[in-house]
N, C-alpha and C positions, 0 to 999 in steps of 0.2 A: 197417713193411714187411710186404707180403702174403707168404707162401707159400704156394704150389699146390701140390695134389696131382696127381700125373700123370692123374689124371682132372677136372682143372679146367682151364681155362683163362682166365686175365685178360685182359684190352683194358688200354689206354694209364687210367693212373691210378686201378690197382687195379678197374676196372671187372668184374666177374665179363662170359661170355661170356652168359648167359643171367638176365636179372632175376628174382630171388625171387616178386618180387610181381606180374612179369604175367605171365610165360612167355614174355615177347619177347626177341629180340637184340638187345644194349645195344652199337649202331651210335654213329660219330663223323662229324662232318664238322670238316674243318681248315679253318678261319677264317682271319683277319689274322694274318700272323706266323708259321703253323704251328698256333696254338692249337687242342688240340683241344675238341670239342664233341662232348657224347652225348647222344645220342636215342633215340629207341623210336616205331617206327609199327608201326601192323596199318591191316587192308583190303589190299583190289586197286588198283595204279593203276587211275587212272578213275572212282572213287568222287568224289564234294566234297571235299575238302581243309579240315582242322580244324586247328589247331596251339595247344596246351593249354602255360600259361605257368601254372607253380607260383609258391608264395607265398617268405617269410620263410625259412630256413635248411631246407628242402626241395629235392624235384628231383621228374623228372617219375614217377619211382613212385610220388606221391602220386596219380597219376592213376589208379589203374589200374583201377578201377571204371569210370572213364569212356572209359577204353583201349578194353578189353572191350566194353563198350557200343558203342560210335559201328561198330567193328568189325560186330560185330554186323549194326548197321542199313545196311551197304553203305558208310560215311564212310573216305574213307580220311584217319584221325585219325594224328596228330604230335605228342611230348612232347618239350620239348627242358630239357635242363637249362643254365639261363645261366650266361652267361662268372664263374668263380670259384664257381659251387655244382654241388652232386652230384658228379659223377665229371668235370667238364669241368674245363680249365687253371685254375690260381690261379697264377699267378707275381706276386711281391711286387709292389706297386701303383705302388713306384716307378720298377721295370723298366723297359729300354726296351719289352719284349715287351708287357707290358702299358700301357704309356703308349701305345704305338701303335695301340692299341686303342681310345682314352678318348674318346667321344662329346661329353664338353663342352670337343673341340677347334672346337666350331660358336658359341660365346662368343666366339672370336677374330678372329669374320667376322663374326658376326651384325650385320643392320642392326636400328637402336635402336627399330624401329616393329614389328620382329618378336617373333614369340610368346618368339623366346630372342633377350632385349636382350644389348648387349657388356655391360653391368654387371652381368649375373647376378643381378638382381632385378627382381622385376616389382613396380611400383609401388601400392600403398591398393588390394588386389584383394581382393573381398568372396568373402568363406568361410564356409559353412553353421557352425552348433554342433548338440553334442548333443539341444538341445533342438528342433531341425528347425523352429524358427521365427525365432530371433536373427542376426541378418548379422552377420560382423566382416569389420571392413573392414583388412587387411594387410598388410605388405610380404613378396613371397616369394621369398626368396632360394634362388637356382636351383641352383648352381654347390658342389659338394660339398667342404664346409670343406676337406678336404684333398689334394683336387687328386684324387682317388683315380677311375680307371678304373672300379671297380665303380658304376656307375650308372645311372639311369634312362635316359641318352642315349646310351651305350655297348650297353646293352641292348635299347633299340630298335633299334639301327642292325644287331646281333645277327640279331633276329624277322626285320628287313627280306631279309638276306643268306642266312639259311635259307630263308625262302620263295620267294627266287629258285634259291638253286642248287640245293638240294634238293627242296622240296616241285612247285615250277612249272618246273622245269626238262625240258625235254621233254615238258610236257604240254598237249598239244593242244587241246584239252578248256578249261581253267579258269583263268583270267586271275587270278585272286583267291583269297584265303584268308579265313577267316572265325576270328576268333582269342576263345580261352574262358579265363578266369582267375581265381586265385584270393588272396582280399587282397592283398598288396603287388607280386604279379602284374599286376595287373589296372592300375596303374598304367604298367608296361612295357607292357602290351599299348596302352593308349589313347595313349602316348607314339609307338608305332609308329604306328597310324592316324593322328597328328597329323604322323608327320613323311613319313611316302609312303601318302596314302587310297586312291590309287591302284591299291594291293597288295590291299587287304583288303573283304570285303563286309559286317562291323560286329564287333561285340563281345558276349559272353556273358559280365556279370560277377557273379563269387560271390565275395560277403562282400567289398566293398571295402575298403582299407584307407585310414584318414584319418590315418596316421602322426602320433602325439599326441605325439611326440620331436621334429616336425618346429616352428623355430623362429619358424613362424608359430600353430601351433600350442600352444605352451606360457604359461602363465598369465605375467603380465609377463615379456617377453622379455629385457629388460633388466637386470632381477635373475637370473632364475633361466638362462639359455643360459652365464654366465661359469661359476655351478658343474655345468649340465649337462654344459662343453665338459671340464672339471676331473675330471672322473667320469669321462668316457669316456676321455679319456687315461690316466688310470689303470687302465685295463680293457687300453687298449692296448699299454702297458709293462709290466704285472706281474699280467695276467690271466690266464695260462697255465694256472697253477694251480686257480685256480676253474674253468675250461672242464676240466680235465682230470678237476675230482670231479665236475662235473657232469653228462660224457658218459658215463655207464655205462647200459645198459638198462636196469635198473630206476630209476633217477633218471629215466632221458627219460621212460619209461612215465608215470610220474606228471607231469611238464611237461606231457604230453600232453592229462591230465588236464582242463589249465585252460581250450583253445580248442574241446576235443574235448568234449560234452555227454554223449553217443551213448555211451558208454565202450564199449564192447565195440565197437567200430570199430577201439579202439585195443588191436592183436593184437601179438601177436612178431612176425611181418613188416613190420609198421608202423616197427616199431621197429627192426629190422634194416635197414630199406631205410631208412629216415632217420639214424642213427647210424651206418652204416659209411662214408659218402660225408665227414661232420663228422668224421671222423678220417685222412683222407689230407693230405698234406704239403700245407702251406698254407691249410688248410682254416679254421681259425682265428683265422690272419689277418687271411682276409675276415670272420669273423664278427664280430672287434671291430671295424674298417671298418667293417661295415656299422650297426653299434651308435652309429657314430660320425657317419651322415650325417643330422646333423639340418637337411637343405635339400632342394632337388630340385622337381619339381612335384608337383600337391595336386589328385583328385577333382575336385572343385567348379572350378577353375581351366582342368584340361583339358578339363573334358566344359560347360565356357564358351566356349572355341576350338573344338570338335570340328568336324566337317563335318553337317549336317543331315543329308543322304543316308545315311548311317553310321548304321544302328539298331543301337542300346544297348539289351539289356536285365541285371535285374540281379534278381539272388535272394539272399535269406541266412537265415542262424538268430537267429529272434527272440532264444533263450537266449544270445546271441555277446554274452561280456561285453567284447572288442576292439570290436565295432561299434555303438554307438547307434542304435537303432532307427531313432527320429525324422530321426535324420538319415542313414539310408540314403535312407528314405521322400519325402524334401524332395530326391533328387535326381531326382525324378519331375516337379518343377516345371522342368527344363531339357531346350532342346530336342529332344536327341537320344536322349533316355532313355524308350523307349516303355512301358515295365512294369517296376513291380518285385513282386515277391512275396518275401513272410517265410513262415516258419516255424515255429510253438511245437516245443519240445524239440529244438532244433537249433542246435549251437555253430557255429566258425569257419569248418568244412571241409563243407558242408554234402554235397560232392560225394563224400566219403568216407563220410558221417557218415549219411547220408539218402540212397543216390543212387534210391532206387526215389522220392521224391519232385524230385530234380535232375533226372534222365536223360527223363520226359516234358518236361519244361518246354524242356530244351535241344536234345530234337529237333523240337519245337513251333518254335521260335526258326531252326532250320537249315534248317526249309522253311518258314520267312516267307523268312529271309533269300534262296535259292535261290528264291524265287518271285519277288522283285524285279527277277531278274536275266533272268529268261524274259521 
């Protein structure tokens, strides 16, 4: 439990009234059910409309170099933290609050020719390797082992429902959103243009993530997904403990350490904006949840469905030892992916870690995209 001082004030789910780390006002919108949802924009209505999708046990304070920026250059830019991270609702997964949320309730309609079959896998579907030359060829099972609401489908349908009521809602001006993200972000964001393109004018992704957990992904499936699934259950019955020694500032500082290259990136505000939001009610939960979704959709899989109209571009850090070079590089061979650019001395976050090299390239990108549309 928070307590305030009479010169503090919280928001719904311990949310401080004003972010540490951009100086904005940590807003909500209530979704399906009541849930709520916090956010952070700067800019004027009337600017472009950006909407910035964080990564892996994050929220949108990670943005706040690109907060600032996009600000800055006239965008009226949008961080949203998803359903179950940051300061937004986590109710247990098998709620009804949260079940009526769960995005892969579209498995139970779906026609068998479409991108989401009824059997929640998509069948011998070829998947980049590390080595940005090797195909393997599949099965991807879509549908998260455990029934669980926190997902890429759930998430999407999320992105979709902000941009309507919030970001384009009364705006005259801008039919579209133009959505930016980062590693396992970046997957909700393409899962959105996949599921309404309609909404959005393309994608900005940083450091994608190839989810090396995910069961199309792990070296014989066969063998080794019984003791992954065996691991993770035990994380999620009696892992309380470990997540409790390992949430203290100077433990995460150092975690930080491994995606973060840049180390002086990684400040006490870093740390603060990402460690207080991991420690409200339920907050844990999701994180072995989400420890535990080794299924879902896959890079290479989505941005094979995408829409061609949709330009993708993508940037990362060479040093990013989550992402393989070669095969960032090899998603340049598919259609929708106009450019990618790496980085020497740059880890995961590159938009934290480097943005005086991110922040040209992604206003480059926002007036390609905005020039398509004139």
């Amino acid at each position: 439990m928070i307590s305030s001082s009479p010169s503090t004030i919280y928001k719904p789910n311990g949310a401080p009234e004003i972010s540490p780390a951009t100086g904005l006002e940590n807003k909500f919108y209530s979704w399906r059910e009541g849930q709520q949802i916090r956010y952070q924009c700067t800019g004027k209505r009337g600017g472009e409309p950006v909407l910035l999708i964080h990564g892996l046990f994050v929220n949108s304070d990670h943005w706040r170099k690109t907060l600032e920026f996009l600000g800055h250059h006239g965008y009226d830019a949008y961080a949203i933290d998803l359903f179950g991270c940051g300061y937004s609702d986590k109710p247990p997964a098998d709620s009804h609050r949260a079940q009526a949320c769960n995005g892969e309730k579209r498995f139970l309609t779906a026609n068998p020719t479409d991108a989401t079959p009824t059997s929640g896998i998509l069948k011998s579907f070829p998947l980049g390797s590390s080595d940005g030359k090797t195909v393997r060829v599949r099965d991807i099972e879509l549908r998260h082992p455990l029934g669980s609401p926190y997902n890429f489908y759930t998430w999407s349908e999320l992105i979709r429902d902000f941009c309507q009521d919030v970001i384009l809602k009364n705006d005259t001006i801008h039919k579209d959103v133009t959505l930016v993200a980062n590693s396992i972000g970046t997957i909700s964001a393409m899962q959105a243009i996949l599921d309404a393109p309609e909404l959005y004018k393309g994608a900005f992704l940083i450091s994608p993530n190839f989810r090396e957990l995910h069961s199309a992904e792990v070296p014989f499936p066969s063998r080794t997904m019984p003791i992954l699934r065996a691991v993770q259950k035990q994380l999620r019955t009696r892992g309380q403990r470990l997540f409790n020694a390992l949430a203290k500032p100077n433990t995460v500082k150092e975690i930080l350490k491994t995606p973060y290259v840049v180390e002086s990136a990684v400040d006490d505000t870093l740390v603060k904006v990402l460690l207080d939001p991991l420690l409200t009610e339920g907050a844990s939960n999701v994180v072995f949840d989400t420890l535990s979704y080794s299924a879902g959709p896959l890079p290479e899989q989505q941005l094979t469905m995408f829409p061609e109209n949709k330009p993708v571009w993508v940037c990362y850090g060479k040093d990013d030892e989550w992402t393989p070079s070669p095969r960032v590089e090899a998603l340049s061979r598919l259609p929708p992916v106009q450019k990618v650019v790496g980085w020497q001395g740059v880890g995961h976050c590159p938009h934290d870690e480097a943005p005086e090299k991110v922040n040209p390239l992604l206003l480059e990108f926002l007036k390609h995209v905005g020039a398509k549309e004139q």
